[in-house]
C-alpha positions as CSV (number, residue, x, y, z in Angstrom):
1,X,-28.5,14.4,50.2
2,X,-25.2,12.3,50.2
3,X,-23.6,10.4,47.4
4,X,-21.7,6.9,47.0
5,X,-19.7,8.6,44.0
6,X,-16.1,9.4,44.5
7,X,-14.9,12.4,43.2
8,X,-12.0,13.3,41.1
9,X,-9.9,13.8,44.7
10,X,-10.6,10.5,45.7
11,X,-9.7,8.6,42.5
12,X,-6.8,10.6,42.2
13,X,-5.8,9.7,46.2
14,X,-6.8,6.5,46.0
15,X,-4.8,5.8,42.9
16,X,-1.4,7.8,44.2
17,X,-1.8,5.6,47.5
18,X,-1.6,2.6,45.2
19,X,1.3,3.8,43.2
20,X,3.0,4.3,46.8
21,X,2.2,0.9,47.8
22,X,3.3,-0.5,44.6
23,X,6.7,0.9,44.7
24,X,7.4,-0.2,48.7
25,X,10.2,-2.4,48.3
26,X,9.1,-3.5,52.1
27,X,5.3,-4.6,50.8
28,X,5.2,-7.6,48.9
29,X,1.8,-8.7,48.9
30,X,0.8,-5.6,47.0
31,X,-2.0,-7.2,44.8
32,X,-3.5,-8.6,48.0
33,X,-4.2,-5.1,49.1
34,X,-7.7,-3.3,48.3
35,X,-7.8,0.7,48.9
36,X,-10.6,2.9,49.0
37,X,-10.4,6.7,49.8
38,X,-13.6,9.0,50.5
39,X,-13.1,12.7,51.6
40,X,-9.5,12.0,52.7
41,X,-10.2,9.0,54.4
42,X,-8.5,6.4,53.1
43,X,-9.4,2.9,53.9
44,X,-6.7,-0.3,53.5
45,X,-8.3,-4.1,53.1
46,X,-6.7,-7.1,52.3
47,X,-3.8,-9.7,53.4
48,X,-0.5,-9.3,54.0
49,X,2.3,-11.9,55.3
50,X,3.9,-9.6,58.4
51,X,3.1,-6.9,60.7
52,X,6.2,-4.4,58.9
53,X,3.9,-4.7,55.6
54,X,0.9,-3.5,57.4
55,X,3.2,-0.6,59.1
56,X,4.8,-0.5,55.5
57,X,1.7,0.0,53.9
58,X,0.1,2.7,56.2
59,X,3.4,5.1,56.2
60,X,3.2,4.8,52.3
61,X,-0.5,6.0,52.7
62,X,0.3,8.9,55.2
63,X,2.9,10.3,52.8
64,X,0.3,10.8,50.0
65,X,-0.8,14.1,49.4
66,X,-4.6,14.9,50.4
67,X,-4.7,11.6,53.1
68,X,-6.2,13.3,56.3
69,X,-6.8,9.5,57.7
70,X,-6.1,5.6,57.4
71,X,-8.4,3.2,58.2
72,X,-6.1,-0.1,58.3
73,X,-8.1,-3.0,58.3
74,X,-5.3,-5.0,56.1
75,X,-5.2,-8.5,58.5
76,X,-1.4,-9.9,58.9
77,X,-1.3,-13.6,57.6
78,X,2.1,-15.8,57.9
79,X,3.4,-16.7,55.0
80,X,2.8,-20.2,55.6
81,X,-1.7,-19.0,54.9
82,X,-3.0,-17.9,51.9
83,X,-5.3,-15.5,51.3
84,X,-8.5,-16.8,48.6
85,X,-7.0,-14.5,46.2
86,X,-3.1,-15.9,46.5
87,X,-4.9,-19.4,46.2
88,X,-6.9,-18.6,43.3
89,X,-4.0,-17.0,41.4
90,X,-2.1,-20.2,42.1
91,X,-4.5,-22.2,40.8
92,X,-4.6,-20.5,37.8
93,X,-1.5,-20.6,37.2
94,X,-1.3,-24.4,37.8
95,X,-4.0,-25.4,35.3
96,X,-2.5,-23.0,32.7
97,X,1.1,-24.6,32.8
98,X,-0.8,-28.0,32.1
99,X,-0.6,-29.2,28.6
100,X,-3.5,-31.7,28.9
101,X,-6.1,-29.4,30.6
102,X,-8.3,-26.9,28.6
103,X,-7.8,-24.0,31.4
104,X,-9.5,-21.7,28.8
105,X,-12.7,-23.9,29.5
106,X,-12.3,-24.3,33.3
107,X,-13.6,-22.0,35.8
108,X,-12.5,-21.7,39.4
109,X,-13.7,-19.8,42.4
110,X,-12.1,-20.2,45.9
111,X,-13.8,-19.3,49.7
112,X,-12.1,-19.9,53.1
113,X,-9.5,-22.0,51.0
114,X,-12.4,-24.6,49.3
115,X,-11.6,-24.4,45.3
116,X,-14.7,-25.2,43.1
117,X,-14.2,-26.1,39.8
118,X,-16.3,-25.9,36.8
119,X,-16.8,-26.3,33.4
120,X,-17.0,-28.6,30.7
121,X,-14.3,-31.3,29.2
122,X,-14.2,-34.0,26.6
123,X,-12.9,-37.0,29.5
124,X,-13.2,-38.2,32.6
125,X,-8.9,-38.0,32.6
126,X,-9.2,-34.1,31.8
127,X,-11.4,-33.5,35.3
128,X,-9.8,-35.3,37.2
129,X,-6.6,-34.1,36.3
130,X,-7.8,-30.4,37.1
131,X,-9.0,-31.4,40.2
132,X,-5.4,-33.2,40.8
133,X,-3.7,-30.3,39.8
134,X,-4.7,-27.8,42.4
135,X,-5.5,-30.3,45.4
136,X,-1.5,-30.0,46.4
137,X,-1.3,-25.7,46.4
138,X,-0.4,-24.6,49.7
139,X,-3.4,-23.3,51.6
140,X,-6.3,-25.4,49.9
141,X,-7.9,-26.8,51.8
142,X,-10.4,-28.8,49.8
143,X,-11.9,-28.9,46.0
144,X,-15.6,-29.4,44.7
145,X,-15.4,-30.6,41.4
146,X,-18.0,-29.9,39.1
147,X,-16.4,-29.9,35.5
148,X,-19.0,-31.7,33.2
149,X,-17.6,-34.7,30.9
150,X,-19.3,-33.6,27.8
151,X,-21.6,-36.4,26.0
152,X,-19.5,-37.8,22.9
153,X,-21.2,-36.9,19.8
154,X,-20.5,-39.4,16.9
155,X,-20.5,-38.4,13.4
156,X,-23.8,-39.7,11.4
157,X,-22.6,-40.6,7.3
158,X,-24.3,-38.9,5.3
159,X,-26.3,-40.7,2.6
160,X,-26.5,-39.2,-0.5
């Protein structure tokens, strides 16, 4: 009977090839790399900007202790591309340094480079000014906007 669980080997390679990676001064895109180990096998995913970080990354896996192989599937994107994840922390980023949008309210998800925005906001201004604020980020290629202009709700007096 086989298992999907890692054991205590695998979590511990998985996370030493990570601290290796982590420390490579030659890999950059660090955060845009997934790892995965099972029985030794250790499996790279994710985006880098050059072929030397791919190399970069798998000699940093081989010199983990308890590696016995390297699946690289890590894909080499210029620096000029973004990967979803790049373009979603960007985005982030860019609605949080805005003083006039609620990013605490405002969702975002990002696929092949589309952003779609969600959520709910007091004014028209406020969505569109999300939807202005990430439109420019390298790599997007287009936004769906689906933040809600909440119905203004007007006190009723009170008659006593």
């Amino acid at each position: 009977m086989t298992t999907n669980m890692l054991t205590e080997s695998d979590t511990c390679i998985r996370d030493d090839v990570w601290l290796k990676i982590k420390s490579d001064p030659k890999i950059s895109s660090d955060s845009d790399i997934a790892i995965a180990a099972k029985d030794g096998l250790v499996t790279l995913t994710g985006f880098v900007s050059s072929f030397w970080e791919k190399d970069a990354a798998n000699e940093a896996t081989m010199q983990v202790d308890g590696v016995k192989g390297i699946a690289n599937d890590i894909q080499v994107r210029p620096f000029w591309q973004q990967s979803d994840s790049q373009i979603a922390r960007n985005a982030l980023r860019e609605l949080e340094n805005h003083v006039c949008i609620p990013d605490h309210i405002i969702k975002l998800t990002v696929k092949d480079g589309w952003i779609t925005l969600e959520g709910n906001v007091d004014g028209e201004y406020e969505r569109n000014l999300a939807a202005s604020a990430v439109k420019r980020l390298k790599g997007v290629i287009g936004i769906t906007n689906k933040i809600q202009v909440r119905p203004k709700v007007i006190p009723r007096e009170v008659k006593g």
